[in-house]
C-alpha positions, 0 to 999 in steps of 0.5 A, a space after each residue: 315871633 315878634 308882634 309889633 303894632 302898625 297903623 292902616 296907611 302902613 299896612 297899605 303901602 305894603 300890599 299884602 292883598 292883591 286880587 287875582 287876576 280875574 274880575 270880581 264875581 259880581 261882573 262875572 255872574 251878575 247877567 247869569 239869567 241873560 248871559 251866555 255860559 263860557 266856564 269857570 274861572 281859574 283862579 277863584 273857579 268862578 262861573 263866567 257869563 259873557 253878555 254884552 252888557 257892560 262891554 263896549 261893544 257885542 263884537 269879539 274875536 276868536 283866535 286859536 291854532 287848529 284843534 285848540 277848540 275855537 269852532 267848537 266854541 263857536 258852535 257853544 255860542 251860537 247854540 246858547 244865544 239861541 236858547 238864551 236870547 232867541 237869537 239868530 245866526 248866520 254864518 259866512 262859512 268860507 271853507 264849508 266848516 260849518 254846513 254839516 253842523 248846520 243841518 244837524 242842528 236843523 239849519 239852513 244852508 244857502 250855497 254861493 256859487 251851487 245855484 245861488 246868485 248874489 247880485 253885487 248892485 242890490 241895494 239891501 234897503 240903501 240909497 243907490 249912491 250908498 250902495 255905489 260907494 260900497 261897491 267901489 270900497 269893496 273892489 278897493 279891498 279886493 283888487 288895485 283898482 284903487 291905485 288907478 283913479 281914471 278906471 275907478 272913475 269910470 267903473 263908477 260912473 257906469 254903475 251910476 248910469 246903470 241905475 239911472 237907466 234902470 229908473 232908480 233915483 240915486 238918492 232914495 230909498 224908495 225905488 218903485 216904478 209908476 204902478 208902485 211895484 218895486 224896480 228890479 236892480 241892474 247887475 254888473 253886465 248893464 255896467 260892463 254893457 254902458 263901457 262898451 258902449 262908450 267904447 264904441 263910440 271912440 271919443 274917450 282919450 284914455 282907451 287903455 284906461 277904458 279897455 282895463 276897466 272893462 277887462 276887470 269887470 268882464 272877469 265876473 260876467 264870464 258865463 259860468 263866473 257871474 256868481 255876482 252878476 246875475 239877479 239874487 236867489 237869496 232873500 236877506 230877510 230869510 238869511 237873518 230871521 231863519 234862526 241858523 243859517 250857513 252861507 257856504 262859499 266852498 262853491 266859489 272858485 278862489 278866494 276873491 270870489 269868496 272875499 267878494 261874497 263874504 264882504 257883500 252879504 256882510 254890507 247887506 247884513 249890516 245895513 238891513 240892522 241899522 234900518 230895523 233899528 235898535 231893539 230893547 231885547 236882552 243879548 243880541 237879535 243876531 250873530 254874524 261869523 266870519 271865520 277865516 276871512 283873513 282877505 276881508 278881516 285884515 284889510 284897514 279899509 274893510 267894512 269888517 274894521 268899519 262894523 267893529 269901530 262903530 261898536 253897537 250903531 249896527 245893533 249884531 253881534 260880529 264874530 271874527 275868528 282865525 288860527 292866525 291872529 295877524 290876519 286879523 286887523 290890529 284894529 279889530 283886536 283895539 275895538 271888539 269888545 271881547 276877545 277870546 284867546 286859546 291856545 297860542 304857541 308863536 311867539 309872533 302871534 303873541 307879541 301880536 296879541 299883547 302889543 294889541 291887547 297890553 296884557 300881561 307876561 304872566 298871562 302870555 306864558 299862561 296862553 302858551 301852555 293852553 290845552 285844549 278848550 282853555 282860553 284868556 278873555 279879554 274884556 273892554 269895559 266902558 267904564 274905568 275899572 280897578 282890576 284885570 280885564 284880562 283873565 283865564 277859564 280854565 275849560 269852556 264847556 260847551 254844548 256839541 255833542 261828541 262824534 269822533 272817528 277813529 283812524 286804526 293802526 294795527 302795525 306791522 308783523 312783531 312791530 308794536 306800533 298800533 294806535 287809535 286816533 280820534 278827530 271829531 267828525 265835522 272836523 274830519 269832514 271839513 279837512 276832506 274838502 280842504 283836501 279838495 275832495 267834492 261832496 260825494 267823495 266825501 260822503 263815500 269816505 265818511 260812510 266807511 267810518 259810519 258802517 263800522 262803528 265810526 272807526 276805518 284802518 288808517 290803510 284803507 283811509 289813505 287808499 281812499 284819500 289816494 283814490 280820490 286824487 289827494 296827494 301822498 305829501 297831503 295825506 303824510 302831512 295830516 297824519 303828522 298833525 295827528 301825532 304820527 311819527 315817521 316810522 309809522 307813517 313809512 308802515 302804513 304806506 309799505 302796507 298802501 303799496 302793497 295793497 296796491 299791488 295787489 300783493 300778499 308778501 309782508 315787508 319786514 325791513 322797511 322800518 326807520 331804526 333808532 
């Protein structure tokens, strides 16, 4: 060993120190006592509070493959910011994912489409010129009208009269009638009813480009289809200061619709914010999720872009979350202040992510491995920092109780092929009505899990299923998710047809060989 003497402008330039790939435990800890525990660092085994504090915006993304933990990491943010901020939450729950979690938590769900209205021409607080051009923008992101000019021109024009019809003043906020009492807001049939009417009236030059303007509107008055186009059964005031609250859109018949409810209760939500004004409250007063709306998240002209670029002037907390990272708008990933990536195994959602993001190929191929409930968080700063804002927690410990299922096997006659799969149970529930099973086919399954200790022969589950009019290539396709090979699955649908048949023989040779 040789000692040889160097001065510290040498030592520098050799950089034998270099600091994790983690922020310094001061940002990471610093807000504990107002900041939402997520979990412990990988390197240092730090303790990561996120607040918005020092990011430039309380907005994040959430992106996940199936079963990596993204809702449950959800359901941990929300019941946190709850105990820790006294916040609200609402969550526009697209595929009815949320609602069962909900009610046992002591929540509150509001069903579109299952004796709840919207009505799309409610103001929500806003000037009706405001509110016209919203609904113009939101046909824009939904359909082609834009790529029409004269029957967007005339759609709007008719949603003006409306208003004027019904006594409103176009550029006030203020909307009372002459004994003081508030105006009740037309809907889309006096819209649908003013074309018509100009219809009849055989002057218009272009009757094409008026007949097509109200065929498009006529879709959403059709008695049994008016879900935005009757007066609203939902108070605004009552969804965002309710503590949590669930706005189911299973009840809506296609994704349109859902995308025209989501997109509306997200416009009413944001402006009622921006009206009650900035607060001094540590947090944030309310937390918005839109999970899975990829038709309104990766559109560029979508209020959701809109929310994220301006950052805090909306005074929420939006969370936006997807398996799929490309459904959400590049934009979205380049503003939100904090993004949490879990387990991502393409390649093209990564390149994604990291042609968004710039992080770092040792970080890429740390995503990659993720197990389940492990995360990347990507910081925003709103000031110039020297180090990574890009770091891994190595396990997000969260707050939901476990309540798993077990799905059975016992095998077939000498053939050891037994096993015992757990799926949470509000997992389970939300992947029956994906199969497009109703409320009470649901309950009926479930209760079978609940009246034998959580637990149902994987056979008496896919009679069940079949019962219920779930498809075999359905039923084959989710217990491979699950991990099942083909082998079993040949079994356990030898031992579904014989029950079917009602017979009692015992198939030996109907097994895959290796």
């Amino acid at each position: 060993m040789k000692i040889q003497e160097s001065n510290n402008m040498e030592l520098a330039r050799r950089n034998i120190l270099h600091h994790p790939p983690e922020p310094p435990p001061e940002f990471l800890m610093e807000s504990a006592s107002e900041g939402i525990y997520i979990g412990r660092t990988d390197v240092l085994n730090t303790p990561f509070f996120w607040t918005p504090k020092y990011v430039t915006n309380p907005h994040i993304a959430i992106v996940g493959i199936s079963g990596s933990g993204k809702s449950y990491f959800i359901k941990t943010l929300l019941i946190r910011a709850s105990f820790v901020w006294d916040a609200n939450a609402v969550i526009i729950d697209w595929a009815g994912e949320y609602k069962d979690w909900v009610l046992e938590t002591g929540g509150k769900v509001v069903s579109l489409g299952k004796g709840n209205y919207l009505n799309l021409l409610d103001l929500g607080g806003m000037r009706p010129y405001d509110r016209i051009k919203q609904v113009m923008s939101t046909l824009e992101v939904l359909s082609d009208i834009g790529q029409y000019p004269e029957q967007k021109r005339l759609t709007e024009q008719a949603i003006e009269e409306a208003y004027v019809r019904a006594k409103f003043k176009l550029d006030s906020r203020d909307q009372r009638d002459e004994l003081g009492n508030p105006l009740e807001p037309p809907t889309l049939k006096d819209v649908v009813k003013i074309l018509e009417e100009q219809r009849q009236m055989g002057t218009y030059e272009y009757p094409s480009e008026l007949n097509n303007a109200i065929y498009r509107l006529q879709k959403m008055t059709r008695e049994g289809e008016d879900y935005f186009a009757q007066r609203s059964t939902i108070s605004l005031d009552d969804i965002i200061h309710s503590g949590l609250v669930d706005m189911d859109l299973t009840g809506l018949p296609d994704e349109e619709t859902r995308a025209l409810g989501a997109l509306t209760l997200l416009q009413f939500i944001k402006e009622k914010m921006r009206l009650e004004g900035a607060q001094d409250v540590k947090g944030v007063k309310l937390i918005t999720v839109l999970d899975e709306a990829w038709k309104i998240a990766g559109a560029e002209n979508s209020d959701v872009v809109m929310i994220v670029r301006e950052g805090r002037k909306y005074n929420f907390s939006l969370i936006v979350a997807s398996q799929n990272p490309t459904d959400i708008s590049q934009s979205i990933f380049s503003n939100v202040g904090t993004t949490f990536m879990l387990k991502t195994k393409f390649e093209s959602y990564l390149d994604y992510l990291q042609g968004s993001l710039r992080f770092t190929d040792y970080l890429r191929s740390k995503i990659m491995q993720f197990g389940v409930g492990q995360t990347a968080v990507n910081m925003a700063f709103y000031v110039p920092l020297q180090f990574s804002q890009t770091f891994v927690i190595k396990h997000i410990e969260g707050e939901e109780p476990v309540k798993d299922y077990f799905i059975t096997f016992k095998g077939v006659e000498g053939v050891p092929m037994a096993f015992s799969i757990s799926i949470k149970k509000n997992d389970f529930r939300a992947r029956l009505r994906r199969f497009g099973l109703s409320d009470e086919h649901v309950e009926a399954i479930t209760s079978k899990f609940e009246k034998n200790s959580r637990r149902l022969n994987v056979v008496d589950l896919a009679l069940g299923l079949e019962r219920y009019g779930v498809e075999r290539r359905t039923i084959v396709d989710f217990l491979k998710e699950m991990g099942v090979d083909d082998a079993t699955i040949i079994n356990i649908f030898t031992k579904v047809d014989f029950k079917k048949s009602g017979s009692s023989g015992k198939p030996t040779r109907l097994f895959l060989k290796k």
